[in-house]
N, C-alpha and C positions, 0 to 999 in steps of 0.2 A: 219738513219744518215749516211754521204758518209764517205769514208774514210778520205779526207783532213779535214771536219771537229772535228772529232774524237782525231786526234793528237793533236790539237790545243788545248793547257793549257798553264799552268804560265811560261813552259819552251820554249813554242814556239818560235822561230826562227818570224823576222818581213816578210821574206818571206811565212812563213807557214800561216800566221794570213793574209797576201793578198790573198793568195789564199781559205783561208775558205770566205772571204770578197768576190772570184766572183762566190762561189759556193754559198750563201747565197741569190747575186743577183738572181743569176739562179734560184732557187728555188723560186724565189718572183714573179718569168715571170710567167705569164700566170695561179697564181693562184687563179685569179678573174671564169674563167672558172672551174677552180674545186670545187668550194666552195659547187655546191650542191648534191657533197660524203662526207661533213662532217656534224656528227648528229650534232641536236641542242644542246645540252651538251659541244658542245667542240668548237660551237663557242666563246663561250666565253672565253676560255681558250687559242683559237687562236688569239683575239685578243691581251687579255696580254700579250703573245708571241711576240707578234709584238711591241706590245708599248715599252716592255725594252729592246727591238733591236733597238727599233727605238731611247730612249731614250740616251743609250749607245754611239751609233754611233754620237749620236748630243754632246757629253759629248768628244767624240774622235777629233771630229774636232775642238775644244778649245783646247785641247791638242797639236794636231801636230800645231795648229795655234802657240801658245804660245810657242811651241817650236823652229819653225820656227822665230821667232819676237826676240826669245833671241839670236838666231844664228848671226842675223844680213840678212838672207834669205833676209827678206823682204825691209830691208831698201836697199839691192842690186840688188834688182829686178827691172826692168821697169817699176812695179805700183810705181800709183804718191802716192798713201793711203795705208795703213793697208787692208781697205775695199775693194778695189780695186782687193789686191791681193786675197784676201777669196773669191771676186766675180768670181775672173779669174780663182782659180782654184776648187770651188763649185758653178758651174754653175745653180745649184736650190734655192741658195743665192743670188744670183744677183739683183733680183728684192726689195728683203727685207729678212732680216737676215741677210747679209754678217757685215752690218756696229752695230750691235746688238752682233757679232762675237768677233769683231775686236774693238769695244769698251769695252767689258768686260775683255777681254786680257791685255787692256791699265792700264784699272782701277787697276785689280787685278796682277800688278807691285810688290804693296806693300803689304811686307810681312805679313803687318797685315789682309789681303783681301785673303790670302790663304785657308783658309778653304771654300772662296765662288767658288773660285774656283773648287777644291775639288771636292764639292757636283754637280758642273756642269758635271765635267768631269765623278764622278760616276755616274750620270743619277738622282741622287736623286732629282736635280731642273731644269729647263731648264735653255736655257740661258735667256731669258726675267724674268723672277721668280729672275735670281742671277742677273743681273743688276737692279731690285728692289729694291732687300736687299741692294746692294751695293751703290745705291743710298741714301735709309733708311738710313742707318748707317752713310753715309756721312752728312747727314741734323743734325742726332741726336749724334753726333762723340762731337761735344764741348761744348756739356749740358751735357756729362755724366761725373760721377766722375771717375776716370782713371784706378781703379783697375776695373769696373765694362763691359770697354769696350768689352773682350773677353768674356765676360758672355752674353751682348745683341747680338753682332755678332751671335752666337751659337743660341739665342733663334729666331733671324730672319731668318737663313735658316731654321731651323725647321719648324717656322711657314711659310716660304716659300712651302717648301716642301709638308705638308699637306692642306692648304688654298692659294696658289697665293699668288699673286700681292694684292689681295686684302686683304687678312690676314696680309701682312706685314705691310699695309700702316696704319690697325685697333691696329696696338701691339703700336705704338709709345707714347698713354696716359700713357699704366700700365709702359712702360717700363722710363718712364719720371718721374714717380712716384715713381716707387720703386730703381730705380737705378741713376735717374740726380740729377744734382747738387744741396743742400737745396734751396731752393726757385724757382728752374727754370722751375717747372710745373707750379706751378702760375704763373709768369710772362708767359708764353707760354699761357693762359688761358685767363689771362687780354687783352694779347695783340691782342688775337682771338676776344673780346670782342667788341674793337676799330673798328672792322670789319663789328658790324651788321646792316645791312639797310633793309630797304623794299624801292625798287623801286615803282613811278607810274603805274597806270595803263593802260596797252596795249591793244586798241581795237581790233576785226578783222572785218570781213565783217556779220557774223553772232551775233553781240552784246555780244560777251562774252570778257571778258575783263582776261589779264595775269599778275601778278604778281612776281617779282624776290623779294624772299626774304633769308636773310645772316644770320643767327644765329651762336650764341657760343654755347659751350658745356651746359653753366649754361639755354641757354632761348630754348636750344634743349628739355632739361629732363624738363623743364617748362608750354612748347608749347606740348609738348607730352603727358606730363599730365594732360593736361586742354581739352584738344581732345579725348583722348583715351577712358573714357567711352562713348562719345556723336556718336565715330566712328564705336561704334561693329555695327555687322550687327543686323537689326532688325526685323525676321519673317514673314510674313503674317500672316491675320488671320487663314487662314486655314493650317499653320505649313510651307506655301511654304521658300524657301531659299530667303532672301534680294538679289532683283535685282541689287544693284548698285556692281560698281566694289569700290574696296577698295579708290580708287584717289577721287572719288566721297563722299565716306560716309566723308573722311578724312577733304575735302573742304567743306562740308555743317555743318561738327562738329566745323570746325572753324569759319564757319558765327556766327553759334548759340551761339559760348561764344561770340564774338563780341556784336552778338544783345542781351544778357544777362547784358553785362557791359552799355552797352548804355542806356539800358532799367535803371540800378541802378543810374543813371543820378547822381548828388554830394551825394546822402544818402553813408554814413560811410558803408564798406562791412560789412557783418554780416558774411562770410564763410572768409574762405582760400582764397589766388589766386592761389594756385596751393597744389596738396600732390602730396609729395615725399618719398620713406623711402629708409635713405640711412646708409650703415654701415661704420663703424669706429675703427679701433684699439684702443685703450685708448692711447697708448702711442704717435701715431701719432695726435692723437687728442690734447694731450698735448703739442707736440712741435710742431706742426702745419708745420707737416711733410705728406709722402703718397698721398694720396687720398679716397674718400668718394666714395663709390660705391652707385651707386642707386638701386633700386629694387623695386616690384610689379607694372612697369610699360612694357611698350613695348619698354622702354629705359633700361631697365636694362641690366646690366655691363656697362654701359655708367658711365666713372671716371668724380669729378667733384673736383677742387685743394679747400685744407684742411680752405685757407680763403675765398674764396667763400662758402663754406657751412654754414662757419660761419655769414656770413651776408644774408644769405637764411635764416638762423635761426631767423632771426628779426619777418618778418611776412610773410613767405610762408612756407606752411604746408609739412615743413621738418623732417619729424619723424627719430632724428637721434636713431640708434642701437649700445650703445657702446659695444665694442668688449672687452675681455679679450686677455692674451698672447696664451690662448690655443683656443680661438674662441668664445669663453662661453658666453654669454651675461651678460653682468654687468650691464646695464641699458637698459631700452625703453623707450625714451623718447615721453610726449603725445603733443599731437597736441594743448590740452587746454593751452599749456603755453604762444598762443599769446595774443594778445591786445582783448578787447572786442569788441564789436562794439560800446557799450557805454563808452567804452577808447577812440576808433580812433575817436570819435566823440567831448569828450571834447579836445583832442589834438589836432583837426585841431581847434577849437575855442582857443588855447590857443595860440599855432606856428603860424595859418594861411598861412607858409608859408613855404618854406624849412630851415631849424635852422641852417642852415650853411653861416658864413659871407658873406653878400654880395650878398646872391641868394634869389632870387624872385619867384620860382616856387611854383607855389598853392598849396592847400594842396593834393587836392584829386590826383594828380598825386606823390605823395611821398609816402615813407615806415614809417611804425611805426618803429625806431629803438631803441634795449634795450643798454643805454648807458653803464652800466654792460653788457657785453653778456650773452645770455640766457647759454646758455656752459660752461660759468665762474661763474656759478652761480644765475647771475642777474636775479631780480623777472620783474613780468608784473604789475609793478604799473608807475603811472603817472613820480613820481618821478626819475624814469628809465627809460626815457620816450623820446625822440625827433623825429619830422620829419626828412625827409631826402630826396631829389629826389634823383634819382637813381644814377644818376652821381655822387653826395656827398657820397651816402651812399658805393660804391665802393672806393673812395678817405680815407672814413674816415677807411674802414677796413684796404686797401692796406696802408697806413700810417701810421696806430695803434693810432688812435687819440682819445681822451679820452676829454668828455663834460660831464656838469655838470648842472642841474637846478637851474636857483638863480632866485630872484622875478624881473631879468629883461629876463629874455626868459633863451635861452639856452648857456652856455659860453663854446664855445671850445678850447682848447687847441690845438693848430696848428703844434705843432713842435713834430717832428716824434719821433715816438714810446713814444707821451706820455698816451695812452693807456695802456703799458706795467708798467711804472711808478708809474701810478697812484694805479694799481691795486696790486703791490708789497708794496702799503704805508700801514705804522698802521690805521686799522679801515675802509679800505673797504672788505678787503677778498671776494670780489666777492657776497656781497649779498646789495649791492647798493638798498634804498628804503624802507629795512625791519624800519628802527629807525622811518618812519615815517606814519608808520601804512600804515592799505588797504586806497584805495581811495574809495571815497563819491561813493555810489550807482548815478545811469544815470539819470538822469532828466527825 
């Protein structure tokens, strides 16, 4: 160690700290040439070396940048930009970084965005990583509830710090969940919903055709579970490893539920459309608050909001797990509580159609939905019983609308939150169907 960098501590002089700044250069010349007098043992410990110099110093030039910027330096300089002048006087910025510099400097103005900086200037994130979060934060700043904004700030440079850009942009479900405004993961969930398409198909010269396809959270954990065991690899006979690469097993698992559905042509399903098992707070589940975690899939930690599960629970094989306050299981909910096939089958004879005013969509393209929820109690009889396309059956949850069987089909009640109503009256309590016995065995 030389002697100028030796003196160099907390009490250092700004001239002392330039001068270890061109003994440090010095030291950097020409140490590609000596690299093979150091054992293998200590390469790696020279690169660390280098990364929180290197890290440091990218954390310094935010610093004298942001310092400069409040002096008024820059706005009295020649540059016509912020970025201009970071280019003019970090000339290895020029190309890219200077304006990545000089934007995070802008952003991090306001006092609430100090800690992002902070973490830059200490080296704990870079500046790409803190203009992430600082973006993040800014997208999810007026869904969250106000005491909780310094609590997400904190959790996004951490997850900055340890996971990128990419860990930051993955926190914004739990952290909508646990922290935004009541209802505004749902809507954020619904409105992803609005989103999904599958585009036509794209030829090329070689007869293979391409697909763009848009999914929400709910038809992600759906689509992944409908694939996921058709995608494991599959052996040789004589023990060899499955040749295809993962993109491949992924695309021919989803032909195969295709040609499975096509093959069931209008017969009533007799399985599931999809298993899922997903867990639950009690308490959230009650106020239909949080979020529902998935699990034993290749989606799991994938959040999915607290009225979406709820109308999963009609008939996709949603095994929910309610939780206690301490984590305990209080219930495991089974898979047998949907429709039968000899249900789904007299209820498209009974509906024929979607049960909702107005709509005309067949049966075999709709949900068996429990007018009771299965959740609230509601049994899997007929009498609990309506079609629903998929469209309705999202309107009637996101509305809270509450239908009723009479001997002329199905009578809904339209006006919002009369779901809630209905179920707070004398004499449903949530077991909707029990007064009128099981239904008739299936033809």
């Amino acid at each position: 160690m030389s002697s100028t960098s030796a003196t160099v501590s907390g009490g250092a002089s700004v001239a002392d700290r330039r001068a270890a700044f061109v003994a440090a250069r010095s030291a950097l010349d020409g140490l590609t040439g000596l690299l093979c007098q150091v054992a293998g043992a200590e390469l790696g410990l020279l690169v660390g070396e280098l990364d929180a110099l290197a890290s440091r110093a990218a954390g310094a030039v935010v610093a004298v940048v942001a310092e400069a910027d409040s002096r008024g330096e820059i706005s009295a300089s020649q540059a016509g930009t912020s970025t201009q002048w970071v280019a003019r006087h970090a000339p290895s910025l020029a190309a890219e970084g200077a304006g990545q510099v000089a934007r995070l400097v802008q952003e991090c103005r306001l006092p609430e965005l100090a800690t992002v900086r902070a973490a830059v200037e200490g080296g704990t994130v870079s500046v790409g990583v803190g203009l992430g979060v600082v973006s993040e934060f800014q997208a999810l700043r007026p869904m969250l509830r106000n005491e909780a904004r310094p609590t997400v700030l904190d959790g996004l440079v951490q997850m900055g710090a340890e996971q990128g850009r990419r860990g930051v942009r993955r926190l914004r479900p739990a952290l909508l969940a646990k922290f935004g405004d009541p209802g505004v993961f749902q809507e954020v969930q619904d409105a992803a919903g609005r989103l999904v398409a599958l585009d036509r198909a794209v030829g090329d010269v070689l007869g293979a055709f391409t697909y763009r396809l848009v999914v929400d959270a709910q038809g992600k954990a759906a689509l992944e579970a409908a694939i996921g065991p058709l995608s494991a690899p599959v052996p040789g006979p004589d023990g060899a490893r499955d040749p295809r690469p993962p993109e491949r097993r992924r695309g021919e698992a989803l032909i195969e539920v295709c040609r499975r559905a096509t093959a069931a042509g209008g017969i009533p399903p007799s399985g599931v459309k999809s298993t899922l098992m997903v867990t639950m707070p009690f308490a959230d589940l009650s106020n239909r608050l949080g979020a529902g975690e998935v699990l034993g899939s290749s989606e799991a930690g994938e959040l999915i909001a607290p009225e979406t599960v709820r109308k999963l629970a009609c008939d996709a094989g949603v095994i929910p797990v309610v939780l206690g306050g301490e984590g305990e299981v209080l219930d495991l909910g089974r898979a047998t509580r949907l429709f039968t096939a000899g249900q789904t089958a007299a209820l498209w004879l009974r509906d024929r159609v979607c049960s909702f005013p107005e709509c005309s969509i067949p049966a075999h393209w709709c949900d068996a939905h429990h007018l009771i929820h299965w959740l609230d109690g509601g049994v899997s009889q007929l009498s609990n019983a309506a079609l629903l396309c998929g469209r309705h059956h999202t309107v009637v949850h996101r509305d809270r609308l509450f239908g009723q069987v009479t001997s002329d089909g199905v009578d809904w009640d339209r006006r919002l939150g009369s779901y809630d109503r209905a179920l707070a009256a004398p004499g449903h309590g949530g077991k909707a169907g029990e007064a009128a016995g099981p239904d008739p065995p299936a033809a």
